[in-house]
N, CA, C and O atoms as CSV, one atom per row, in Angstrom:
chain,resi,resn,atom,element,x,y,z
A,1,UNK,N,N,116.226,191.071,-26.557
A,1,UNK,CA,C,115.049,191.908,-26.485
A,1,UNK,C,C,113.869,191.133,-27.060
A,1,UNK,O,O,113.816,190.506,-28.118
A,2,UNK,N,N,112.868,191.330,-26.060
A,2,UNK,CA,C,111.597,190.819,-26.904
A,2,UNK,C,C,110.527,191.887,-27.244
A,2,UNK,O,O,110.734,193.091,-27.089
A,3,UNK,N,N,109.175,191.280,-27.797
A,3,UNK,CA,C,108.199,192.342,-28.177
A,3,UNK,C,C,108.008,193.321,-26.940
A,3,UNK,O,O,108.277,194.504,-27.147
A,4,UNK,N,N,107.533,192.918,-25.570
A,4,UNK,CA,C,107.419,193.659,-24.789
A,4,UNK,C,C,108.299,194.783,-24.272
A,4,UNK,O,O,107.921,195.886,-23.879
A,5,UNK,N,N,109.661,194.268,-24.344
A,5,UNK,CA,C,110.653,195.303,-24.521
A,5,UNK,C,C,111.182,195.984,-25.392
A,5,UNK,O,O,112.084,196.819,-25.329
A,6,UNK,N,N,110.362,195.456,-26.532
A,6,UNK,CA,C,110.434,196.631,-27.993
A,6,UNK,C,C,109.660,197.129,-27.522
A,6,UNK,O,O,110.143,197.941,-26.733
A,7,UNK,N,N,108.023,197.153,-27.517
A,7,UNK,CA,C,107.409,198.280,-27.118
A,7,UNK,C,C,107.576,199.298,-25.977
A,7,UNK,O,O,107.358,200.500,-26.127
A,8,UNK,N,N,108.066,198.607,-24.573
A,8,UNK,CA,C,108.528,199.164,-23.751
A,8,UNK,C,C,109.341,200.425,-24.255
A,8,UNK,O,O,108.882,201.498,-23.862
A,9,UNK,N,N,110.760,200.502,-25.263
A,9,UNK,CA,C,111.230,201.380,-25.467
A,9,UNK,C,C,110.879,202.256,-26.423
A,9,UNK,O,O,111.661,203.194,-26.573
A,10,UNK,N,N,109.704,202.216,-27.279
A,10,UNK,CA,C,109.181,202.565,-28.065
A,10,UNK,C,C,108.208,203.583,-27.482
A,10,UNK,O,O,108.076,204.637,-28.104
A,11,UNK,N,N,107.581,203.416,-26.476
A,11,UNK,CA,C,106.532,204.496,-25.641
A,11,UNK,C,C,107.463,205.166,-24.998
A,11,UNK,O,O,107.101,206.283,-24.626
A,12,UNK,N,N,108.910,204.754,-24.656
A,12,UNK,CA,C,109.591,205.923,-23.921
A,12,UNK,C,C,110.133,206.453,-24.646
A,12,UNK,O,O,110.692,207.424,-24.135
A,13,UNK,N,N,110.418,206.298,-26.324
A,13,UNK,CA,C,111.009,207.208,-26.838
A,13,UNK,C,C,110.299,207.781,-27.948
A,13,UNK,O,O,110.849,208.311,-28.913
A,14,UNK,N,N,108.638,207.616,-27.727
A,14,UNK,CA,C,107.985,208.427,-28.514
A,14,UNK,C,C,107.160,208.955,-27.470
A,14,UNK,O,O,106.278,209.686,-27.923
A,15,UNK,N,N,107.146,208.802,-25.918
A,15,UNK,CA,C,106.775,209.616,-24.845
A,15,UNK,C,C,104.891,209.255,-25.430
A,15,UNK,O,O,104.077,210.031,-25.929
A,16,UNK,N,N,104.785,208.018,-25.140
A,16,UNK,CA,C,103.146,207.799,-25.556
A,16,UNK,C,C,102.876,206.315,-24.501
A,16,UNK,O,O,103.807,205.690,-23.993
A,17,UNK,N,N,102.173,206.145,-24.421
A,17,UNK,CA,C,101.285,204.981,-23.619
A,17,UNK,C,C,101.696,203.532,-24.253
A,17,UNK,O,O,101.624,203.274,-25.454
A,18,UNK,N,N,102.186,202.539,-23.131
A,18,UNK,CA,C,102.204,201.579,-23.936
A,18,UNK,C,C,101.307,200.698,-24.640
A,18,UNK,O,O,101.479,199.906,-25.566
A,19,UNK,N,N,100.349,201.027,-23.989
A,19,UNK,CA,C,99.209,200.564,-25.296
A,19,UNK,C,C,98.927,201.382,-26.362
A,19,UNK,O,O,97.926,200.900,-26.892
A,20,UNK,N,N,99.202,202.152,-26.830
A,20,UNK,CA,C,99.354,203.125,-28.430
A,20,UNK,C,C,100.702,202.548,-28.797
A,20,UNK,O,O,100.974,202.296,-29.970
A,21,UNK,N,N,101.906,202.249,-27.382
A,21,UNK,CA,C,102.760,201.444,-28.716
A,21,UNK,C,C,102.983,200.090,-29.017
A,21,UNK,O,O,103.947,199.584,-29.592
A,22,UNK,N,N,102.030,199.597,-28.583
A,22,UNK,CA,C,101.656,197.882,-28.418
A,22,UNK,C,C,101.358,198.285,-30.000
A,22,UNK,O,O,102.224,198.106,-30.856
A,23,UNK,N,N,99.749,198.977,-30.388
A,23,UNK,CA,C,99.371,199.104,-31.391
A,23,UNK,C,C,99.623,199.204,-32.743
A,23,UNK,O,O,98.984,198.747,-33.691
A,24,UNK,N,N,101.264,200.267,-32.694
A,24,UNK,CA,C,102.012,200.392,-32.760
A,24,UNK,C,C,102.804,199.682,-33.630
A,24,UNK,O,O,102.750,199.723,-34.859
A,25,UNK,N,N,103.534,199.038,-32.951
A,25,UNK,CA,C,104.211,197.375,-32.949
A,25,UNK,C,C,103.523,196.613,-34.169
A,25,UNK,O,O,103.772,196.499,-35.369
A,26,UNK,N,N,102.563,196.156,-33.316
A,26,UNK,CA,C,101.615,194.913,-33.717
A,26,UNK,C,C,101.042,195.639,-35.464
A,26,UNK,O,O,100.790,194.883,-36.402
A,27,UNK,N,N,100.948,196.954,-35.558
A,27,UNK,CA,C,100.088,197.433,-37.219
A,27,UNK,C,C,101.864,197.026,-38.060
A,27,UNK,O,O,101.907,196.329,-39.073
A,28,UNK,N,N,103.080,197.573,-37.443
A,28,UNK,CA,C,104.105,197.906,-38.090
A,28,UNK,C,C,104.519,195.781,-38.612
A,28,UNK,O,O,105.051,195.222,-39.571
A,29,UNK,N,N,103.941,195.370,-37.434
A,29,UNK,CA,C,104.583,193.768,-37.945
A,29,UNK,C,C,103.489,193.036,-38.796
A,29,UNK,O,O,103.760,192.141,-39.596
A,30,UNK,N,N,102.126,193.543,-38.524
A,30,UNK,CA,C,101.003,193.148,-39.420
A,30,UNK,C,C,101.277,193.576,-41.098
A,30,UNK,O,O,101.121,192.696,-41.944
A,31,UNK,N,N,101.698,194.994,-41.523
A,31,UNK,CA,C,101.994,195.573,-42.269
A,31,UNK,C,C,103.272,194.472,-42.988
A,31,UNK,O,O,103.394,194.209,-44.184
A,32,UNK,N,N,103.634,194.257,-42.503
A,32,UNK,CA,C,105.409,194.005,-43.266
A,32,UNK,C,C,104.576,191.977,-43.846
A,32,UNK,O,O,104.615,191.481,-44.972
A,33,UNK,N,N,103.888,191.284,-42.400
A,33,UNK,CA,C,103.535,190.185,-42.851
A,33,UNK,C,C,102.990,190.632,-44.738
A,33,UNK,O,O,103.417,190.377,-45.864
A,34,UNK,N,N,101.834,191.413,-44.133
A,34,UNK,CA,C,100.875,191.547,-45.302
A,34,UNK,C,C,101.356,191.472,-46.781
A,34,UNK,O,O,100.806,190.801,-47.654
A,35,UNK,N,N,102.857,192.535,-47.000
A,35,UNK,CA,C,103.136,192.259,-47.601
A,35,UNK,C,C,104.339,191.621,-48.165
A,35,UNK,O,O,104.729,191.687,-49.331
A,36,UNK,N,N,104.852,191.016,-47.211
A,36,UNK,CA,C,105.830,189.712,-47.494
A,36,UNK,C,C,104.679,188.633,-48.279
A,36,UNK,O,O,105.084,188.119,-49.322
A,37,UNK,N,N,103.422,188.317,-47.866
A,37,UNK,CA,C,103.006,187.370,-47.896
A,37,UNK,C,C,102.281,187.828,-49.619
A,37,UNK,O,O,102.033,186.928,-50.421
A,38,UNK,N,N,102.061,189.100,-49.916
A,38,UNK,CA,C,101.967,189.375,-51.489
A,38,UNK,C,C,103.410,189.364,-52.136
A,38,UNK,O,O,103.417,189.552,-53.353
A,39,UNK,N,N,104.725,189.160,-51.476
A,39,UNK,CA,C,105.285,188.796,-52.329
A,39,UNK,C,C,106.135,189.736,-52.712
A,39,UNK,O,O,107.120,189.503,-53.413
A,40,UNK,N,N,105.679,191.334,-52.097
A,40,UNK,CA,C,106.626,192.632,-51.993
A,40,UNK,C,C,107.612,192.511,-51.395
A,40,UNK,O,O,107.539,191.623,-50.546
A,41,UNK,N,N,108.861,193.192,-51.469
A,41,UNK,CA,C,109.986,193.891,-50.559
A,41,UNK,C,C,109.643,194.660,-49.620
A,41,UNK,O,O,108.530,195.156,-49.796
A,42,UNK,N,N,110.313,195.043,-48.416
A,42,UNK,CA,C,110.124,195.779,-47.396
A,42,UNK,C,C,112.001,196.522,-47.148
A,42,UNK,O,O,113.046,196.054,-46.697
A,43,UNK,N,N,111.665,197.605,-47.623
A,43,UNK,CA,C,112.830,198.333,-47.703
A,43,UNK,C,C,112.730,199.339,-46.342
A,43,UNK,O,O,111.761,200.099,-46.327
A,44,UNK,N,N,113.291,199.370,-45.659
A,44,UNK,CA,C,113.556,200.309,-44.113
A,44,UNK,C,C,115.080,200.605,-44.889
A,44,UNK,O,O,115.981,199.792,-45.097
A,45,UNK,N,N,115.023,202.058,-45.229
A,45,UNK,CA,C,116.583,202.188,-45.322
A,45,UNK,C,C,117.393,202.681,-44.553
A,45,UNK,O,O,117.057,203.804,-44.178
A,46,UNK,N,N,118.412,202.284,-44.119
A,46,UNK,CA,C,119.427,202.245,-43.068
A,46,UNK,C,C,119.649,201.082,-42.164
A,46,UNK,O,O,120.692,200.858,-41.550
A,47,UNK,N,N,118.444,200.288,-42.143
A,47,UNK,CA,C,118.161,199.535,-41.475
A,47,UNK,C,C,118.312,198.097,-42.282
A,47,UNK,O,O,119.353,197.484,-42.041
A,48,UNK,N,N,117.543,197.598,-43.053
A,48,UNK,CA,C,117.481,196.545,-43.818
A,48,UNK,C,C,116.374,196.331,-44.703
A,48,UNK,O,O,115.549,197.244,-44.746
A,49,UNK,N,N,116.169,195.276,-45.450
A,49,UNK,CA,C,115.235,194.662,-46.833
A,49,UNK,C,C,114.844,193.545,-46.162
A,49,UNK,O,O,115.675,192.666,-45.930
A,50,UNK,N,N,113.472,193.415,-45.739
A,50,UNK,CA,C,112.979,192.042,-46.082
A,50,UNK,C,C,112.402,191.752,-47.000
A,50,UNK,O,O,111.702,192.660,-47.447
A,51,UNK,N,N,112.356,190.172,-47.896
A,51,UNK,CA,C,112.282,190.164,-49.136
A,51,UNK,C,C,111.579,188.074,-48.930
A,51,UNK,O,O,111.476,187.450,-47.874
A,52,UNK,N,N,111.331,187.696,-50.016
A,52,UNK,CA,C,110.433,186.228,-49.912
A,52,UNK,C,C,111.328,185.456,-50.821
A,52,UNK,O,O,111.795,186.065,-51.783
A,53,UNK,N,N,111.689,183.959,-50.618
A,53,UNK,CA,C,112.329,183.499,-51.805
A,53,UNK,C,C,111.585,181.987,-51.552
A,53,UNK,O,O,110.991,181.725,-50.505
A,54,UNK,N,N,111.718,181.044,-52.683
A,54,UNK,CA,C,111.039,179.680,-52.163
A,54,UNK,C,C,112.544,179.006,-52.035
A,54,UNK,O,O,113.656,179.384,-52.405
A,55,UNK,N,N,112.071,177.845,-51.345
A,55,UNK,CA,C,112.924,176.865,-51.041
A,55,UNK,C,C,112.844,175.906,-52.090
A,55,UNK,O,O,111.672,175.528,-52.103
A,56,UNK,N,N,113.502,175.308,-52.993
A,56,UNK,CA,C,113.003,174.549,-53.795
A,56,UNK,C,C,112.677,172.940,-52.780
A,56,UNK,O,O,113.315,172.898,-51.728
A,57,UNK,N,N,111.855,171.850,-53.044
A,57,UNK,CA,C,111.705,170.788,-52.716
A,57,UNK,C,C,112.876,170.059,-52.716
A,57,UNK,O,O,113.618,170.384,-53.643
A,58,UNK,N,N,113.356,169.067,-51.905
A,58,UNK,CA,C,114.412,168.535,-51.413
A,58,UNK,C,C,114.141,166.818,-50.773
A,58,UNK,O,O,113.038,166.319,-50.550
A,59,UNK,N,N,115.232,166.282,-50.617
A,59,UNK,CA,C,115.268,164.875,-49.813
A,59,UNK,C,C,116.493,165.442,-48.918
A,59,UNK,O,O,117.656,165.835,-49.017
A,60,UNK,N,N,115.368,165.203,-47.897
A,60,UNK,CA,C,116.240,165.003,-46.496
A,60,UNK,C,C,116.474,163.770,-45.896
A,60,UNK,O,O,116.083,162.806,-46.555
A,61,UNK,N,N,117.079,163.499,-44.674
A,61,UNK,CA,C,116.906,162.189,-43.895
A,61,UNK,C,C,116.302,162.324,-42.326
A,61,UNK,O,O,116.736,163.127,-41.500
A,62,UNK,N,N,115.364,161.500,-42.128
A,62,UNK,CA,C,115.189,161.774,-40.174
A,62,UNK,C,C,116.612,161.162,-39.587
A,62,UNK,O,O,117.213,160.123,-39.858
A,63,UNK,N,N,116.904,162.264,-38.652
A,63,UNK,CA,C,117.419,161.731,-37.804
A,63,UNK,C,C,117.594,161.003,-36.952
A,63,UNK,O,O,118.628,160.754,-36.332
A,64,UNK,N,N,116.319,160.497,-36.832
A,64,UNK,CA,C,116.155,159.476,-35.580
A,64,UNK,C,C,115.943,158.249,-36.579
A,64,UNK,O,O,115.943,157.179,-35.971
A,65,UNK,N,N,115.778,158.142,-37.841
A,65,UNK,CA,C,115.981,156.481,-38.179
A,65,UNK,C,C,116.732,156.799,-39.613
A,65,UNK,O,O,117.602,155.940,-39.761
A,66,UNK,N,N,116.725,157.237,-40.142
A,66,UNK,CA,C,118.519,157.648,-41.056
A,66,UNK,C,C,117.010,157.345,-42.061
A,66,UNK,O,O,117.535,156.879,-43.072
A,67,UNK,N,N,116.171,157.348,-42.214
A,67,UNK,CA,C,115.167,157.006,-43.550
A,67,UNK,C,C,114.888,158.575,-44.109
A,67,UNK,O,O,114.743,159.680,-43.585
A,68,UNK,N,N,114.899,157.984,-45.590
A,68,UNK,CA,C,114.953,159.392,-46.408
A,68,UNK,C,C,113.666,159.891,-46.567
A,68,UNK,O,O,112.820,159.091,-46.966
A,69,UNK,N,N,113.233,161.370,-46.280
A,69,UNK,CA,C,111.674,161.811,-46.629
A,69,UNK,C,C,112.310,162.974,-47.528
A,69,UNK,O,O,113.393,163.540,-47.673
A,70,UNK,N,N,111.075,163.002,-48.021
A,70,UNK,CA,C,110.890,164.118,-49.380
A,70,UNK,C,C,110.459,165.401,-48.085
A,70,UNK,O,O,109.607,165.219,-47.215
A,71,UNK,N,N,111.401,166.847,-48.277
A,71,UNK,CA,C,110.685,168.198,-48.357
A,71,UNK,C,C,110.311,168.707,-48.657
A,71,UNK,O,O,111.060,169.551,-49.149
A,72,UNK,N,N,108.901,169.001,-48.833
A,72,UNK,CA,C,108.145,169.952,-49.684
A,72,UNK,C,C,108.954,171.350,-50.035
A,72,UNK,O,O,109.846,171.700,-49.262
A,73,UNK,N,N,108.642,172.161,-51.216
A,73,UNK,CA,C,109.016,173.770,-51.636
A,73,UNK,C,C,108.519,174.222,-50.586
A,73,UNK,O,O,107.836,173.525,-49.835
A,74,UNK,N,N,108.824,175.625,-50.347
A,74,UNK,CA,C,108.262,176.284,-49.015
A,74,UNK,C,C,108.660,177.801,-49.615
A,74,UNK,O,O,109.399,177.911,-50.593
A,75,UNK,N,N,108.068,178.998,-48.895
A,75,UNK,CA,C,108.744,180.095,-49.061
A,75,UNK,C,C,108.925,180.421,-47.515
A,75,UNK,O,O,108.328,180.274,-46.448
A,76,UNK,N,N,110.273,181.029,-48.100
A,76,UNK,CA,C,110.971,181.199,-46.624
A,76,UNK,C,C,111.409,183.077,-46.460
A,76,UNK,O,O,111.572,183.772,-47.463
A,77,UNK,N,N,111.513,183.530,-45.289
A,77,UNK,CA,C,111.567,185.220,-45.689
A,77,UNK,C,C,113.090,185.553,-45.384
A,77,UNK,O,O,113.674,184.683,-44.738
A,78,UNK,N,N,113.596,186.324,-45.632
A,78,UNK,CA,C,114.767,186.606,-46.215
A,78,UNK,C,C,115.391,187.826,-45.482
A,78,UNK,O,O,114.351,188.462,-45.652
A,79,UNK,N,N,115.975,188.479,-44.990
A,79,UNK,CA,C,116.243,189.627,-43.951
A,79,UNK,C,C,117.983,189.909,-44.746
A,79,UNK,O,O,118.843,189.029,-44.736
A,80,UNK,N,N,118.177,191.209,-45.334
A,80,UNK,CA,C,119.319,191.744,-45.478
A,80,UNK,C,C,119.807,193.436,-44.608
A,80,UNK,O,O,119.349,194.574,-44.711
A,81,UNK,N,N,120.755,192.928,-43.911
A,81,UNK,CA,C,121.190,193.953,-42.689
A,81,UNK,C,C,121.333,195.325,-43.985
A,81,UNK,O,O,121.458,195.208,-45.204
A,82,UNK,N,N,121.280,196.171,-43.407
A,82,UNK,CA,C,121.284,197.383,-44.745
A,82,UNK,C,C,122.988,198.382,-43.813
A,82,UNK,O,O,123.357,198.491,-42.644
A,83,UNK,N,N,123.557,198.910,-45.232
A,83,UNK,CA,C,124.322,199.590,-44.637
A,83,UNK,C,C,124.463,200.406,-43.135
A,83,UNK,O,O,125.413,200.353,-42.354
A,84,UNK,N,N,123.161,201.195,-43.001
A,84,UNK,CA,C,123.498,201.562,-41.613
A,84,UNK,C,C,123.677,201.368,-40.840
A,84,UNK,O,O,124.384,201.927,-40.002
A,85,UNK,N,N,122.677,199.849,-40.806
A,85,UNK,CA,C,123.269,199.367,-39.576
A,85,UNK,C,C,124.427,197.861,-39.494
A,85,UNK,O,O,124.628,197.248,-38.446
A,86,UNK,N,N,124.912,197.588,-40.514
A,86,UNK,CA,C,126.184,197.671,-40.416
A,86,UNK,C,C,127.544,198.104,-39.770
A,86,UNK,O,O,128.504,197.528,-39.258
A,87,UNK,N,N,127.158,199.435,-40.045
A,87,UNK,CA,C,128.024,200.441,-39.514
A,87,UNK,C,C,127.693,200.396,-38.287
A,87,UNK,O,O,128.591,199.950,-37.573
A,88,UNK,N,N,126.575,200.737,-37.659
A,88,UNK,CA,C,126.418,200.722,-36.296
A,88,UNK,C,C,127.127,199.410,-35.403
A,88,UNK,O,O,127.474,199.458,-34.223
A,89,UNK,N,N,127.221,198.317,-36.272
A,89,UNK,CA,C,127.318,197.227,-35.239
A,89,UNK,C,C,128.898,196.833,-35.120
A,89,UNK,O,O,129.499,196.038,-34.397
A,90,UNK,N,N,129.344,197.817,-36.233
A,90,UNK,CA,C,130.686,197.350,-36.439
A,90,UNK,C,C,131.665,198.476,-35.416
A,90,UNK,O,O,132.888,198.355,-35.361
């Protein structure tokens, strides 16, 4: 499934226009960036937690000439499946 077919099923099962659920969409994924990127949790319960952690800095190697580069720290976002849907998938 992609965005268009998230929204797609989203106007048929809130019986609204797909441009109100484009809008929709796009406030609900703006929202969650916003605050991943302050650093909050995003708790949907039943569903899952998204949450922010850093990567600490690292030495890797390229693959294409085996030479070692340094990886910068990074923050990376974090997704935990939540009980319900667990259950659902199981």
């Amino acid at each position: 499934m992609n965005k268009a077919d998230l929204i797609e099923n989203v106007a048929k099962a809130a019986e609204i226009t797909k441009s109100q659920a484009s809008t929709a969409v796009d406030t609900m994924i703006a929202s969650i960036e916003k605050s991943l990127k302050k650093g909050d949790r995003i708790t949907l319960v039943g569903f899952g937690t998204f949450s922010t952690a850093v990567r600490k800095a690292r030495e890797g190697r390229n693959p294409a000439t085996g030479k070692k580069i340094k990886i910068p720290k990074k923050k990376v976002v974090r997704f935990k499946a939540g009980k319900g849907l667990v259950e659902k998938l199981n």
